[in-house]
C-alpha positions, 0 to 999 in steps of 0.5 A, a space after each residue: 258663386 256668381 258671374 257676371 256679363 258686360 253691358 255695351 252701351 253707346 252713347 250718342 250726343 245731339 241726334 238732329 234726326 240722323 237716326 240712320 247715320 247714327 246706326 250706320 256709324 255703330 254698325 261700320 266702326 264694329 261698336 258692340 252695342 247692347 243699347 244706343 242711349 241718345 241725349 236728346 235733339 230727336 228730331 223724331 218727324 213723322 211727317 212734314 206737318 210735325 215740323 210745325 211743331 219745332 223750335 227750329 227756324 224753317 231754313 234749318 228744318 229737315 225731314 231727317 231720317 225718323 220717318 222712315 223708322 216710323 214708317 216701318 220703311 226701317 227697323 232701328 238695328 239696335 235697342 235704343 232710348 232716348 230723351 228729349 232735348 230743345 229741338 223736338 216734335 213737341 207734340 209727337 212726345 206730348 203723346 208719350 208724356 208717361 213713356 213709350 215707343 216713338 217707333 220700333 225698338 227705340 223708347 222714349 224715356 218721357 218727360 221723366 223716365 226710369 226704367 231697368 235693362 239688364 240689372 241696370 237703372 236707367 233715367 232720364 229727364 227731357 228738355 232743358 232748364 229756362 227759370 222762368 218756366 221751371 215752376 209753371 205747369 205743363 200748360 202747352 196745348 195744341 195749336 202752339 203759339 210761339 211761345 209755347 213751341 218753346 216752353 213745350 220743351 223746357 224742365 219743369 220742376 214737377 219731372 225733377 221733383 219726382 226724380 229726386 223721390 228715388 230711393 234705390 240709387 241709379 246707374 245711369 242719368 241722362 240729360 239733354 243740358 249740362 248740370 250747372 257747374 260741371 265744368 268746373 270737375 273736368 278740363 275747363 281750360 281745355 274746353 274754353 280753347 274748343 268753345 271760346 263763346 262759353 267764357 262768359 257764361 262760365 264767368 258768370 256762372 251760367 253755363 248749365 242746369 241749376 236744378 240738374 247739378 242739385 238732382 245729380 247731388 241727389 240722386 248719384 248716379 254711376 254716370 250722367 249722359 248729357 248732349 246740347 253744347 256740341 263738344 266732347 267733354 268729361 268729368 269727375 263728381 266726388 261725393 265724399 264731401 258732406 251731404 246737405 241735410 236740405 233736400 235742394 228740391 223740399 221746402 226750406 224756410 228761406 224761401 218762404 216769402 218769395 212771389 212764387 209760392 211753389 218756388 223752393 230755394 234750391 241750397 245744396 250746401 256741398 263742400 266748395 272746393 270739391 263740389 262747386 256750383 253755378 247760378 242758373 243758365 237764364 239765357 238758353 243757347 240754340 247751337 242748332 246751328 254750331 259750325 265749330 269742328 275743333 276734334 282736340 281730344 279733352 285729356 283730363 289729369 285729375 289727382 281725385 278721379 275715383 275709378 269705378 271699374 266702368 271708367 272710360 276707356 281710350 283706344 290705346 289705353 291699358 285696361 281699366 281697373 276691372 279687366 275689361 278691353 274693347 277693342 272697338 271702343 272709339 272717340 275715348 280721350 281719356 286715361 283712367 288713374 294709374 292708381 290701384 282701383 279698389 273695387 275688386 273685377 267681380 264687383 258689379 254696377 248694382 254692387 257699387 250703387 251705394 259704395 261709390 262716392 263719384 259720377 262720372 260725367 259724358 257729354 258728346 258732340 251731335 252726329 256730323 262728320 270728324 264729330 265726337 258724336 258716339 262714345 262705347 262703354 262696358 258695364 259689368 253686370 251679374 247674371 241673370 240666375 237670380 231673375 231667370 224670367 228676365 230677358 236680355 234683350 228687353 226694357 222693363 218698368 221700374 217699380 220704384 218708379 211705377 209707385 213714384 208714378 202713383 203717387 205723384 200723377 194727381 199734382 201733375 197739373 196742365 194748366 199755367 199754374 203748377 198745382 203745389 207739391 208736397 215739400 214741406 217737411 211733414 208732407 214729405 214725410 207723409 210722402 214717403 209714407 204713401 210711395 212705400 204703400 205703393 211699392 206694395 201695391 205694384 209688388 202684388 198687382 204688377 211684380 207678382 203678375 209678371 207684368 214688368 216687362 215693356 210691351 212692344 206695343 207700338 202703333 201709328 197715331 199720325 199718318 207716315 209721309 208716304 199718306 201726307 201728299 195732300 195733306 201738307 198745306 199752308 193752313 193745315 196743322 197737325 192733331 194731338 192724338 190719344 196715344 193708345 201706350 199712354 192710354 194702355 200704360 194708365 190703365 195698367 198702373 190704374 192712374 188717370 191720364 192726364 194728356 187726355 185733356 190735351 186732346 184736340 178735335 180739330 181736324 185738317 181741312 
């Protein structure tokens, strides 16, 4: 008979650099914490010449705190992963493109990213979505021009498309930006009273990602994190409509007289009263800034609500569906449905990847005081009897994702123009042809070597503050270094590492 353990999750929305404050929060309100999820707004500074590399206007620009995980100085307390969002060191993540460790203890998803902890599936995209740069290439190269500060952190669509490959089902999705329309499956009326600034986007439907909303109706995860708009919000996405036999990230026939050749009509054509959507967010919102502290709790009412057993949980709530309480649990707002679940305790997250007909949506605040900024959750998972070599305490590559990886690196392009990707209907066949040769592959040259665990293999490329004291000048502006995990992970996966060519050799004078 099997068992199964809980999962503890904490879910942090906008970092701004506050990594110590964050820690320090989970360590004095007693979160039990397995893994610290951030939803993006890193800040990760290694030094005060990556601050040249921000999209932060300079009287708002902070050392923070990242440097001293960098450094060594100190150690990140719990296991944690985090994406990208709209203020980063752009190039300090540029190294990391594939993955990897920004400092000890806390990954870096990647541009795109999935990895497994605990019997869980976890990805990530970083950035947010701006349509005019979605169908370019990842052209950014060091020293950034001003437009290229920004761009280096907008959604391209070649990230969403190799996360639409996925096949397995996901358990958890992480984003920096909302999914286009999700306001419409949560407390709208509660969430124009805290924000009144976004009615007009809500009016014209431009309040979030167009192609986040169309991956989350492809791909289904469990639950989607996101951050960017400073509030506390939640929502429920039902899946039980019908599905569109259109992949919204494929070629369709409409789109074929467009100016742009690689642009793909994205026509997810789901049930409009449950599944309702919104144009694209044209305008990008820099909240960087946000000053409004309105801490109303959301309390959702939602007669459709589909209860998971991972639902969340409120501090004075009844237990949820599976029997599981926390008692440390905080910043939960909502009650789950009084109605009988019908997933039984014992049912697992991996059980239910392809039985549930729901995501449930988490957006959080950024880290400042009487902020709803952190958000526990208990996932059940079983026991690791059926992988004994697996450790609990560590991240392992997925190996879907490693053959995804494969597969698509040749179209991953660094100049303006993206190279064209295979949606058409016979290249998508072909496509799934070649990932399922490459699960193959990495089952006998990765899986069967005991090679999926993540190495703990991280390593200084630029210098920490305490050797910059003559470096930070006017004139001087920071390298693009060949990260040595990008370098070592390549070489693992045989693939070519398509940074390299990002590589300057300028050095500061």
């Amino acid at each position: 008979m099997s068992g199964h353990n809980n999962v503890n999750i904490v879910v942090e929305g906008c970092c701004h650099g506050e990594f110590s404050r964050i820690y320090d929060e989970i360590e004095n309100r007693k979160m039990p914490c397995d893994l610290l999820i951030v939803c993006g707004d890193l800040q990760t500074f290694r030094n005060e010449l990556d601050m040249k590399c921000t999209s932060i206007p300079p009287k708002y620009q902070q050392l923070g705190t990242f440097h001293e995980y960098y450094s060594g100085t100190r150690i990140a307390p719990f296991l944690t992963v985090v994406i990208g969002g709209n203020h980063e060191s752009s190039n300090y993540l540029q190294e990391l493109d594939y993955g990897g460790w920004l400092a000890p203890n806390i990954f870096y998803l990647g541009a795109a990213g999935v990895i497994n902890f605990r019997h869980l599936r976890i990805a990530g995209i970083s950035g947010i979505y701006k349509a005019h740069d979605y169908h370019k290439g990842h052209f950014e190269k060091m020293p950034y021009d001003n437009r290229m500060l920004k761009s280096a952190y907008h959604v391209r669509h070649f990230d969403m498309f190799r996360l639409a490959q996925i096949k397995g089902g996901i358990d958890i999705m992480i984003s920096h930006d909302w999914p286009a329309g999700i306001e419409q499956h949560g407390n709208l009326e509660h969430l124009l009273k805290v924000k009144k600034h976004f009615k007009e986007d809500v009016r014209k439907g431009e309040l979030g990602s167009k192609p986040g909303w169309d991956l989350l109706m492809e791909m289904k995860p469990k639950y989607w994190f996101s951050g960017h708009l400073h509030v506390r919000f939640d929502a429920t996405i039902s899946h039980e409509c019908p599905a569109s036999t259109t992949n919204a990230f494929h070629y369709t026939k409409e789109n074929n007289n467009k100016i742009n050749e690689n642009e793909i009509v994205l026509d997810i054509n789901s049930c409009e009263e449950k599944c309702k959507t919104s144009k694209v967010n044209s305008n990008e919102i820099d909240l960087d800034i946000d000053s409004d502290n309105n801490d109303t709790p959301v309390i959702i009412s939602n007669s459709n609500e589909i209860d998971l057993t991972l639902a969340f949980d409120s501090e004075d709530s009844k237990p949820v569906a599976s029997g599981l309480t926390n008692k440390n649990e905080i910043d939960l707002d909502i009650s789950d449905s009084d109605e009988e679940s019908n997933v039984t305790p014992t049912q697992s997250i991996v059980e239910l990847r392809n039985k549930s007909t729901g995501t449930r949506f988490l957006a959080l605040d950024k880290c400042l005081p009487r902020r709803k900024f952190l958000e526990a959750i208990s996932i059940p998972v079983p026991l690791d009897s059926s992988e004994p070599s697996r450790k609990s305490d560590k991240l392992y590559y997925d190996p879907e994702w490693l053959a995804i990886t494969r597969v698509l690196n040749n179209y991953y392009s660094d100049q303006y123009r993206p190279t064209p990707l295979p949606t058409r209907p016979l290249e998508q066949v072909a496509l799934d042809t070649d990932i399922q040769k490459e699960k193959k592959w990495v089952e006998q040259n990765i899986v069967a070597k005991n090679l999926l665990e993540i190495p703990d293999n991280f390593v200084h490329t630029a210098p920490i503050v305490e050797d910059m004291t003559d470096r930070v000048k006017p004139d001087n502006y920071p390298l693009q270094y060949d990260n040595p995990q990008t370098v070592e992970f390549c070489k693992l996966i045989k693939i070519q590492n398509k940074q390299k060519s990002k590589i300057k050799c300028n050095a500061n004078k």
